[in-house]
DRENDO-1510 file (C-alpha; in Angstrom, 1 decimal, always signed):
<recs>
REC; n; res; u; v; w
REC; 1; UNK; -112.5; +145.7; -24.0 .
REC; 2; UNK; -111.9; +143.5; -27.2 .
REC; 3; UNK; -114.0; +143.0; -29.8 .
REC; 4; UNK; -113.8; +139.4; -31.0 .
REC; 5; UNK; -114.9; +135.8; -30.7 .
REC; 6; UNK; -117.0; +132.8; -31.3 .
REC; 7; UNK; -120.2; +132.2; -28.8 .
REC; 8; UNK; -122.8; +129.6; -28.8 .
REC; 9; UNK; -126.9; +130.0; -28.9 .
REC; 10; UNK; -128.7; +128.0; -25.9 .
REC; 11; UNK; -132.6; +128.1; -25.3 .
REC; 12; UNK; -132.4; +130.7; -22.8 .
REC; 13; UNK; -130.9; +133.4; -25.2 .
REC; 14; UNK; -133.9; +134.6; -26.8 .
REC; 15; UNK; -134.7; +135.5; -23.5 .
REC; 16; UNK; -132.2; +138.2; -23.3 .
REC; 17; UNK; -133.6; +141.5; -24.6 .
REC; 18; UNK; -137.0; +140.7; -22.4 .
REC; 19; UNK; -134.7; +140.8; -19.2 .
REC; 20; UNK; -134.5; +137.2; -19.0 .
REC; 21; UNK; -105.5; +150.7; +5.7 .
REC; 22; UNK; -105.1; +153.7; +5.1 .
REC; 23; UNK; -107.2; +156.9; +4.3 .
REC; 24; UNK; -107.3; +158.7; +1.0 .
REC; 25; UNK; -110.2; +161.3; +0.7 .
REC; 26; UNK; -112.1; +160.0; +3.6 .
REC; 27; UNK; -112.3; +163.3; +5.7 .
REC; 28; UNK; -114.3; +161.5; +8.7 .
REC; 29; UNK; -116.9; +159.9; +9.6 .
REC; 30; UNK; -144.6; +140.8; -6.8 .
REC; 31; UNK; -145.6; +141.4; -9.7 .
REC; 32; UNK; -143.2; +143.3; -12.5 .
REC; 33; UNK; -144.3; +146.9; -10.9 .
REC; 34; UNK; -143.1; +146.6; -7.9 .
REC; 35; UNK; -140.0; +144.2; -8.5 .
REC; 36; UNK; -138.9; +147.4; -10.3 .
REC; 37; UNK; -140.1; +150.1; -7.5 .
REC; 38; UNK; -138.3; +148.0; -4.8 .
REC; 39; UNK; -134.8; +147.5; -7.1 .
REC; 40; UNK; -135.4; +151.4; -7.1 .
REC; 41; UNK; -136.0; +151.8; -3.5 .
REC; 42; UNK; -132.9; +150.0; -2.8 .
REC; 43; UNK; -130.3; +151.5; -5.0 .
REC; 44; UNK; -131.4; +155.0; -3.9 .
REC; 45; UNK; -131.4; +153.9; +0.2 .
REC; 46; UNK; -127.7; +152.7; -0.9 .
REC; 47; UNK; -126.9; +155.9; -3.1 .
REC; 48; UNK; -128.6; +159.1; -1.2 .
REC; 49; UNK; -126.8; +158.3; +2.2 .
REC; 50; UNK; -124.0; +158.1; -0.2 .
REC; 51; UNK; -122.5; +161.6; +0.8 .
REC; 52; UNK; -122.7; +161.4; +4.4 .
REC; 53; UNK; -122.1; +158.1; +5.3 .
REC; 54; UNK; -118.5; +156.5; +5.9 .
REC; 55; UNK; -117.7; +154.1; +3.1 .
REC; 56; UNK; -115.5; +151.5; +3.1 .
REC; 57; UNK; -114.6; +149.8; +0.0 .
REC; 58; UNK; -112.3; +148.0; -1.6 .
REC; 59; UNK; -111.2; +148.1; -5.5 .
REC; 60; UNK; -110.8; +145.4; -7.7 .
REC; 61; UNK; -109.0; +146.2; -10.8 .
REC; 62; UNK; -107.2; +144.9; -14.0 .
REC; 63; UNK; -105.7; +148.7; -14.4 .
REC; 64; UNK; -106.3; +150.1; -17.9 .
REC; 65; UNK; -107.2; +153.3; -18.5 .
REC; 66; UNK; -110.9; +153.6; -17.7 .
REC; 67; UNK; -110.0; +152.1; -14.3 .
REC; 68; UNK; -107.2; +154.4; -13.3 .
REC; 69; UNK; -109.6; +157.4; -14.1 .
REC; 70; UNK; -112.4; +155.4; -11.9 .
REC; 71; UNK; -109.4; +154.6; -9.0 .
REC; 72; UNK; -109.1; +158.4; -9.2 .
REC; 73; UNK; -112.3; +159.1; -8.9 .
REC; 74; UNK; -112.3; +157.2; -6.1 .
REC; 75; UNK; -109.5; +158.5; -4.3 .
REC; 76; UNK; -111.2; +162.3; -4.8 .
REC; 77; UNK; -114.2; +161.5; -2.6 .
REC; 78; UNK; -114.0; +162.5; +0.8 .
REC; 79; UNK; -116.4; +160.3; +2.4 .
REC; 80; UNK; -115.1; +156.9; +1.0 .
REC; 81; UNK; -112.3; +154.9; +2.5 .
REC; 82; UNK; -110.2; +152.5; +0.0 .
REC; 83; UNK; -109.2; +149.9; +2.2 .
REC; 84; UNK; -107.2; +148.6; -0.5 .
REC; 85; UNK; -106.6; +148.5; -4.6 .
REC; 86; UNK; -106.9; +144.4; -5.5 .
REC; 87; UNK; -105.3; +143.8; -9.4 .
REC; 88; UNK; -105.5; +141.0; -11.7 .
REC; 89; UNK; -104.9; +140.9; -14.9 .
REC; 90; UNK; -107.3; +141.7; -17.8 .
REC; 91; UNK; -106.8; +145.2; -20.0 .
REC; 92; UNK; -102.9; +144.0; -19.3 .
REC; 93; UNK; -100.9; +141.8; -17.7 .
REC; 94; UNK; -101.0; +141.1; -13.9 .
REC; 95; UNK; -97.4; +143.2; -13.3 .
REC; 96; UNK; -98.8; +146.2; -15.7 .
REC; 97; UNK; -102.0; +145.9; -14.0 .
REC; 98; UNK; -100.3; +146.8; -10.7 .
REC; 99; UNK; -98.0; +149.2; -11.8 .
REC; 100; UNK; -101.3; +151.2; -14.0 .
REC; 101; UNK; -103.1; +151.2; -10.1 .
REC; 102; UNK; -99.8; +152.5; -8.2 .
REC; 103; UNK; -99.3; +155.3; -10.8 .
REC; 104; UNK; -103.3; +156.3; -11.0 .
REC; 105; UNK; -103.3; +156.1; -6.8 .
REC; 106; UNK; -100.3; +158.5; -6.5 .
REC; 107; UNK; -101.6; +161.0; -9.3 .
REC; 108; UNK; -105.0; +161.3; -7.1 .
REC; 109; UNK; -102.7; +161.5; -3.6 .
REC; 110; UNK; -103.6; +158.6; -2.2 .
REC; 111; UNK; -101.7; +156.1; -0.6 .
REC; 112; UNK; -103.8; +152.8; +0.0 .
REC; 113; UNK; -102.3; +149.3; -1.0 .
REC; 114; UNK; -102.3; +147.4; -3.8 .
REC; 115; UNK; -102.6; +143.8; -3.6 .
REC; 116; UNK; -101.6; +141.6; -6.5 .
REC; 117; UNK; -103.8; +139.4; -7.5 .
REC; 118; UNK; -104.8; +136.6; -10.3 .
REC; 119; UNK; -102.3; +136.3; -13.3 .
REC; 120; UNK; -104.5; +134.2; -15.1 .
REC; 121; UNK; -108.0; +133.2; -14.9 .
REC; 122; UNK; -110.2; +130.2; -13.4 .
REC; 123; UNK; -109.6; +128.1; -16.3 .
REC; 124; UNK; -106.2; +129.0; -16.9 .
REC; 125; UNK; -106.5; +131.1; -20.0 .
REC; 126; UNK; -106.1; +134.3; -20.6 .
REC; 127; UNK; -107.5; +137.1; -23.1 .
REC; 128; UNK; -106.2; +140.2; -22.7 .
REC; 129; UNK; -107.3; +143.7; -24.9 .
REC; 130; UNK; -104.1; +145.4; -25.8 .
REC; 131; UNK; -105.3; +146.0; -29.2 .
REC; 132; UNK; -107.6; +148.6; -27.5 .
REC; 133; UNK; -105.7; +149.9; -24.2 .
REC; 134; UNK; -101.9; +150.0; -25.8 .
REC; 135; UNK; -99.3; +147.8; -24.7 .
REC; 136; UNK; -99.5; +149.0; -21.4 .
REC; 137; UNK; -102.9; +149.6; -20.9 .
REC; 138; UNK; -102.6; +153.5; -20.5 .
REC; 139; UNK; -102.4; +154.8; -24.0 .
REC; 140; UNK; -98.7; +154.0; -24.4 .
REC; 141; UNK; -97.8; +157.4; -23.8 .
REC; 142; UNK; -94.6; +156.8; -21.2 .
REC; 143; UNK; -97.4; +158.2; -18.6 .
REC; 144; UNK; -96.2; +154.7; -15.7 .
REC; 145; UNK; -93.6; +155.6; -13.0 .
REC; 146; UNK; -95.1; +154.6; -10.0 .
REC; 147; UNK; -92.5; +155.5; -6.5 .
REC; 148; UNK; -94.3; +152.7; -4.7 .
REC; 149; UNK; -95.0; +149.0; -5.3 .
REC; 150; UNK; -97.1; +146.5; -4.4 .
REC; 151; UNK; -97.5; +145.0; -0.7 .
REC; 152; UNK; -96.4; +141.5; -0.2 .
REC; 153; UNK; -99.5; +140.0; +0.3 .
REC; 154; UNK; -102.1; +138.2; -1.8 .
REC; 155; UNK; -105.2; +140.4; -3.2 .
REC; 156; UNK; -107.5; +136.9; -2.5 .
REC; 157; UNK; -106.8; +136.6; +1.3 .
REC; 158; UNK; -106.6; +140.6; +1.4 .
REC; 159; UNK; -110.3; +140.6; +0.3 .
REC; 160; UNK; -111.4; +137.4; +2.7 .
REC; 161; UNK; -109.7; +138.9; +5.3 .
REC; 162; UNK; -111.2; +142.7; +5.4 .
REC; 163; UNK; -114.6; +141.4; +4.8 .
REC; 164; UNK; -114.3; +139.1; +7.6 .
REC; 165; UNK; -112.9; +141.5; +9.8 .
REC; 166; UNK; -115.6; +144.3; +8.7 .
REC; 167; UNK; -118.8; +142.1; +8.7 .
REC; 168; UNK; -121.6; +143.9; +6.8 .
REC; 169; UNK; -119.1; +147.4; +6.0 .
REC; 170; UNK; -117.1; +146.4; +3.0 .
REC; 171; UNK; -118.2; +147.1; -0.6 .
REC; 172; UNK; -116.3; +145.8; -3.3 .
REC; 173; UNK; -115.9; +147.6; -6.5 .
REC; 174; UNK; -115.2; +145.7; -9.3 .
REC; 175; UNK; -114.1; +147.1; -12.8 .
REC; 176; UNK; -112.2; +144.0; -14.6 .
REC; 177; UNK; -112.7; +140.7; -14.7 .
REC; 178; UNK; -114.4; +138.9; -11.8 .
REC; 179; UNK; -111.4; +136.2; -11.0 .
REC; 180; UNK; -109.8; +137.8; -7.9 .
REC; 181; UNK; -113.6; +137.8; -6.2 .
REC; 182; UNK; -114.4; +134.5; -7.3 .
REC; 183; UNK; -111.4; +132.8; -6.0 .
REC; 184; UNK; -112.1; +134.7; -2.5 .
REC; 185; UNK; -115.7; +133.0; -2.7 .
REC; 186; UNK; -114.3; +129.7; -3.8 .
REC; 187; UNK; -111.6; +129.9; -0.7 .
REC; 188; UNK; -113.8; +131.1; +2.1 .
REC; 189; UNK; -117.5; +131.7; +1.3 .
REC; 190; UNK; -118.8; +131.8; +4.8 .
REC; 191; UNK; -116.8; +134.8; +5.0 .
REC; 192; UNK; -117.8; +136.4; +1.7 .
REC; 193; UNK; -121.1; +136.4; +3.0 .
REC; 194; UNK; -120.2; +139.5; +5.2 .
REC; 195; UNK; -119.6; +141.1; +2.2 .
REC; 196; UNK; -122.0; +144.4; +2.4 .
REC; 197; UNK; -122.1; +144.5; -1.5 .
REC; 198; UNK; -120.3; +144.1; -4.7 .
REC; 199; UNK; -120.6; +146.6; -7.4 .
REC; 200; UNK; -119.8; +144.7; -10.7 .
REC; 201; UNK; -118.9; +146.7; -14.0 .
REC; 202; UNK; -119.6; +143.9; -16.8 .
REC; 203; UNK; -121.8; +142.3; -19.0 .
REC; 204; UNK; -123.9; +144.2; -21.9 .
REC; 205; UNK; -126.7; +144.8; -19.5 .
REC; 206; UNK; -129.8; +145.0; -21.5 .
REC; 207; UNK; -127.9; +145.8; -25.1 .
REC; 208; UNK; -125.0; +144.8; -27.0 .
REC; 209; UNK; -121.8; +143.5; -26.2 .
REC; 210; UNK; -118.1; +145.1; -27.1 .
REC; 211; UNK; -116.1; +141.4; -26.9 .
REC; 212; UNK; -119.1; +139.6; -29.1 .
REC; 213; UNK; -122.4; +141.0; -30.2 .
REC; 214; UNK; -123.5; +139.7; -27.2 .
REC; 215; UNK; -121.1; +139.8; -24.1 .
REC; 216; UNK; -119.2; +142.2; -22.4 .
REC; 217; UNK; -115.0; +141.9; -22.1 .
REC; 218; UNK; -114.9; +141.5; -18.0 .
REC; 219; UNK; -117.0; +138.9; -18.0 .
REC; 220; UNK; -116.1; +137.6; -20.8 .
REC; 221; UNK; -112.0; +137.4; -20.1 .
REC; 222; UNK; -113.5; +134.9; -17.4 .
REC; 223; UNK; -116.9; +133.6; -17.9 .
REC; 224; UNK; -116.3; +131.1; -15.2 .
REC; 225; UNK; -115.2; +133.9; -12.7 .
REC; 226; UNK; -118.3; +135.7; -13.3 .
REC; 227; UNK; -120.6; +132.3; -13.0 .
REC; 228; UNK; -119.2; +131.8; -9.9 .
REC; 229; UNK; -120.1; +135.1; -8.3 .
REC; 230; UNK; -123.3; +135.7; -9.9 .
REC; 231; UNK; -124.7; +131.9; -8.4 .
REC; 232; UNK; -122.5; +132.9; -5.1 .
REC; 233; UNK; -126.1; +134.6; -3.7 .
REC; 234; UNK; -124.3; +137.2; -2.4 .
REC; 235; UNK; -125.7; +140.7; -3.4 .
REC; 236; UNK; -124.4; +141.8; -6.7 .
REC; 237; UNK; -125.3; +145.4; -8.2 .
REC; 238; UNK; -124.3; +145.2; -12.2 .
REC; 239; UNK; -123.9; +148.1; -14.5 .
REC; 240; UNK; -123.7; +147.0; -18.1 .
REC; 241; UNK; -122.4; +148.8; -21.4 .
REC; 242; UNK; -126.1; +149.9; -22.0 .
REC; 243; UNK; -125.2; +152.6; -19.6 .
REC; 244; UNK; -122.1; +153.7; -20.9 .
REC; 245; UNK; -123.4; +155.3; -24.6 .
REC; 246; UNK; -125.1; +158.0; -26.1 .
REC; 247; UNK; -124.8; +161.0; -23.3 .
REC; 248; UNK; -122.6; +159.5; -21.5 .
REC; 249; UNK; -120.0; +159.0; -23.6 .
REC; 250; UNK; -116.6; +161.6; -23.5 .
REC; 251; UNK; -116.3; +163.7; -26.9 .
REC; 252; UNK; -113.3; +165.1; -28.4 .
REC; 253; UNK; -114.2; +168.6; -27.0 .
REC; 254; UNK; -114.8; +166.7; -23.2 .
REC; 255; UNK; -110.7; +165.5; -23.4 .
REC; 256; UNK; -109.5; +168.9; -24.9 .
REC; 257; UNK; -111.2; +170.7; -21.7 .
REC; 258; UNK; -110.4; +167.5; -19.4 .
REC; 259; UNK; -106.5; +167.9; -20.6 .
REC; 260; UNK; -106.3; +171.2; -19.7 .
REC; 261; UNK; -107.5; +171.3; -16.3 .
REC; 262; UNK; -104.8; +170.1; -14.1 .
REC; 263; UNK; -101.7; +167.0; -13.8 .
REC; 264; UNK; -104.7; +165.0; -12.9 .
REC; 265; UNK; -106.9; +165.6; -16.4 .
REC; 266; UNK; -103.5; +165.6; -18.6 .
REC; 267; UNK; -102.9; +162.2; -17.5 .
REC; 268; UNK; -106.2; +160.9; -18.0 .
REC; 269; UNK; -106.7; +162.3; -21.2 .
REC; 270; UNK; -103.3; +161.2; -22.4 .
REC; 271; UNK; -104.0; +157.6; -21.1 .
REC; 272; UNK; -107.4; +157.4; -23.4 .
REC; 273; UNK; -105.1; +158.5; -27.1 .
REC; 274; UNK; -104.9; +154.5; -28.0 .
REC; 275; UNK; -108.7; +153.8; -26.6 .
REC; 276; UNK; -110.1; +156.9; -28.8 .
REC; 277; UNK; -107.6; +156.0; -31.9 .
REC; 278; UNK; -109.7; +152.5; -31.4 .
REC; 279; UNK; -113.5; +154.1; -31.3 .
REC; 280; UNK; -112.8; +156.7; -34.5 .
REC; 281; UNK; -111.3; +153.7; -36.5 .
REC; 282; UNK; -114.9; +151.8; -35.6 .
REC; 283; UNK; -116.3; +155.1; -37.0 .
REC; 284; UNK; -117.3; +156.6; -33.4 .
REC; 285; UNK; -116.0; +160.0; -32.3 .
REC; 286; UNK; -117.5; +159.9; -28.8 .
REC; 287; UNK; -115.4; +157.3; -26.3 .
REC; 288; UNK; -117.1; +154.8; -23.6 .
REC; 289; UNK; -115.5; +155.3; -19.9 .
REC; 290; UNK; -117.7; +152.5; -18.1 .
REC; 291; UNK; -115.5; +151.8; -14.9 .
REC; 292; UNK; -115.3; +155.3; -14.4 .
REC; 293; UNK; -119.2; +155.4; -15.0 .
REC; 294; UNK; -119.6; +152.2; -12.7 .
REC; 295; UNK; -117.8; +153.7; -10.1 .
REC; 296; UNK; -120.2; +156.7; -9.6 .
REC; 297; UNK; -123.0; +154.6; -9.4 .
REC; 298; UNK; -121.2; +152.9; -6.4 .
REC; 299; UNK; -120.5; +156.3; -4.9 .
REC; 300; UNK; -122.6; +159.0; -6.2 .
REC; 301; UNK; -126.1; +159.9; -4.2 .
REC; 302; UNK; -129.1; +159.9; -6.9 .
REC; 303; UNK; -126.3; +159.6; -9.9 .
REC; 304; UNK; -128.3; +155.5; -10.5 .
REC; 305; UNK; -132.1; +156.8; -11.4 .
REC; 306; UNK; -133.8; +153.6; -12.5 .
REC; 307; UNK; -133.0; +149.3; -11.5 .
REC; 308; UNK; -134.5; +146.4; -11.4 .
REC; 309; UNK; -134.2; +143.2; -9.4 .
REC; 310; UNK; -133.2; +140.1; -11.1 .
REC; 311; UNK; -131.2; +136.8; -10.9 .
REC; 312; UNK; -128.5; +136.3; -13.3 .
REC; 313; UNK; -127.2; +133.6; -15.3 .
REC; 314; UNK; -123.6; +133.2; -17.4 .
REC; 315; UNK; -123.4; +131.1; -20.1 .
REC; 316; UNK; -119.9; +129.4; -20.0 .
REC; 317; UNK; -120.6; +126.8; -22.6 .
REC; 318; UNK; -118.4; +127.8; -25.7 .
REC; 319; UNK; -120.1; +129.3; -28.4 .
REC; 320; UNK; -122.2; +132.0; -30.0 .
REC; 321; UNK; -123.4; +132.5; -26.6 .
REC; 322; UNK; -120.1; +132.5; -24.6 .
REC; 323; UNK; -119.9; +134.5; -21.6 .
REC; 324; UNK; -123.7; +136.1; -22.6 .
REC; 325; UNK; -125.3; +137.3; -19.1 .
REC; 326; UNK; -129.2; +136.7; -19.2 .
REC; 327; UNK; -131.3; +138.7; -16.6 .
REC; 328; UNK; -134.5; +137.0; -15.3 .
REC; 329; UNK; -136.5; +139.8; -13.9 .
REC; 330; UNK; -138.0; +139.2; -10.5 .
REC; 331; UNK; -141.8; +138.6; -10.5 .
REC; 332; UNK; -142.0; +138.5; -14.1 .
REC; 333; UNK; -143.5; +135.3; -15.5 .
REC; 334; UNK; -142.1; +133.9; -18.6 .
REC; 335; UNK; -143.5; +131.2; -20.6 .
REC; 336; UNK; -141.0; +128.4; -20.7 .
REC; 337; UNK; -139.0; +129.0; -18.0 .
REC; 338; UNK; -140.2; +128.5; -14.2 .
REC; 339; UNK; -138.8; +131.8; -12.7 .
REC; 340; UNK; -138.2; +130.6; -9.3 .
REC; 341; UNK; -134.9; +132.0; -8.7 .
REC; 342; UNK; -133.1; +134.0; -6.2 .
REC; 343; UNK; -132.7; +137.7; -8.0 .
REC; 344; UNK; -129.8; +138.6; -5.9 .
REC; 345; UNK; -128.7; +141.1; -8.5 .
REC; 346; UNK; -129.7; +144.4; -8.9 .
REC; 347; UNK; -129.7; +145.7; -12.5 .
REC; 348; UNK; -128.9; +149.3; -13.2 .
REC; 349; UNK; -131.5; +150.4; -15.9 .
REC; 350; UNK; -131.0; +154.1; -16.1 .
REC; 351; UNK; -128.3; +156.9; -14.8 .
REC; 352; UNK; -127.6; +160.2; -15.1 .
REC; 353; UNK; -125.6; +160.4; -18.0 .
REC; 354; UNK; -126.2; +164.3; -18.2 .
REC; 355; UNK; -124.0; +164.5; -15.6 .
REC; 356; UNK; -121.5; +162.2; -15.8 .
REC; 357; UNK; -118.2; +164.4; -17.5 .
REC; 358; UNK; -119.4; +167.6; -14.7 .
REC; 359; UNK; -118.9; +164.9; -12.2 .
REC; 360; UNK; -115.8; +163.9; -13.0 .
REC; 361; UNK; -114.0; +167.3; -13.7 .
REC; 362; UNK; -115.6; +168.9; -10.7 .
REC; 363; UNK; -114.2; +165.9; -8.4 .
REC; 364; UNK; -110.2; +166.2; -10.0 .
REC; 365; UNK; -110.1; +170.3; -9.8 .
</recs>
């Protein structure tokens, strides 16, 4: 997550704040009212058969150190399946990246595949956040010695061809950039469609950004990427920064007890020192952990407690407003712009942040 650049308004943006394979843990098997009630409905039919339910997923990551502690997560939950770990590049480069997501993998126990993915982004650029992460994404502290490596094949057809192969069963996780997915979309999009859901962590949901006052680092490291999967149709479930703060967020104290609790907290907590150095030099004690956070909503029954159904638009024209997600809420009527959309994407409004660190800890011990 980095912290600068130049965006551009557009008539829409005053719009914003109205809403505009291999087993790891798996141990076995309208009006505005009721836009929101059914968004509701749906996230909680997806999260309470959460716990019992076989899940398949696959996780798309550009490895820093809120996504190794979310891969962890993952890997600790004995219902879900990870079909396979895609990387890109993002927090770090594409062959840091891989090597942060071998080393997270192995410290949870779990042995599913990485696939290396996108090196650089659908334009060609790239913006990375070492500034924030360290030069190697996990707080620089000599914590990346992965035994395995990578598989030969490519992240892109690795996700094309497990979704096709497990029509209407494969959820994608997504906690960097959205390049990898949209490039799978662009390539085969008859077989995206069999995609059972995509769980994005970006934009600033309804509240500020952390790249620009108004966007959010994954989507804004590639704006185009996230265009491209937003207008894909397919069905999106977004958790923004908004859901990250207050609460939620890990305090001093929180690492301390996180650090002493096992090899799997120590190496958390050591990968966050350049990430917290970051926050108290912005004058914040309390750190944001938003993959980690976005990867409980994917997997935790009752953890998402409020969303509403929307469709989403990207601003890729440079600017003020650069990479800027707008949300259009479904059923809503607005009074210059015709809200005929599809609302394919479900916005998560509210979440148990009370419980977010117990969570955690209880799920490494």
């Amino acid at each position: 997550m980095n912290i600068k650049k130049h965006l551009k308004a557009i008539l829409c943006a005053s719009l914003t704040v109205t809403l505009c394979v291999p087993l790891c843990a798996y141990s076995g098997a309208s009006d505005e009212k009721q836009s929101e009630t059914k968004a509701t409905e749906a996230a909680s039919a997806v999260t309470d058969t959460a716990a019992q339910e076989h899940r398949k997923v696959i996780i798309d990551t550009d490895t820093g150190a809120d996504d190794a502690s979310a891969l962890i997560l993952a890997a600790k939950q004995e219902n879900v399946e990870i079909l396979g770990v895609t990387v890109l590049v993002g927090n770090v480069d594409l062959e840091q990246s891989t090597k942060n997501a071998l080393a997270a993998l192995e410290i949870a126990g779990c042995d599913a595949p990485v696939y290396k993915g996108s090196a650089d982004t659908i334009d060609g650029t790239v913006k990375t956040a070492f500034s924030v992460f360290g030069n190697d994404g996990m707080g620089d502290a000599d914590l990346i010695h992965p035994q395995k490596q990578a598989e030969d094949g490519d992240a892109i057809d690795f996700i094309i061809d497990t979704v096709k192969n497990n029509p209407g069963e494969v959820e994608i996780i997504a906690v960097g950039p959205a390049t990898n997915i949209a490039k799978a979309i662009q390539k085969a999009p008859e077989d995206m469609k069999k995609v059972k859901r995509i769980w994005s962590m970006g934009t600033a949901g309804l509240g500020p950004g952390n790249a620009s006052p108004v966007a959010e680092f994954n989507v804004y490291a590639d704006a185009e990427a996230y265009k491209i999967m937003l207008d894909s149709g397919l069905p999106v479930t977004v958790i923004g920064l908004d859901m990250c703060g207050g609460e939620a967020q890990w305090t001093d104290a929180q690492f301390e007890e996180l650090a002493a609790l096992n090899d799997t907290g120590s190496f958390v907590a050591a990968s966050f020192g350049k990430i917290r150095e970051f926050y108290k030099s912005n004058g914040s004690e309390d750190v944001m952990n938003c993959d980690t956070l976005a990867m409980m909503c994917a997997l935790y029954p009752g953890f998402v407690k409020s969303t509403v159904n929307t469709h989403a638009s990207c601003i890729i024209e440079q600017g003020e407003t650069y990479s800027q997600v707008i949300f259009y809420k479904e059923g809503f009527t607005y009074d210059i712009v015709k809200n005929e959309f599809d609302c394919n994407v479900v916005l998560v409004t509210e979440v148990d942040k009370a419980s977010y660190f117990k969570n955690f800890m209880d799920a490494i011990r």
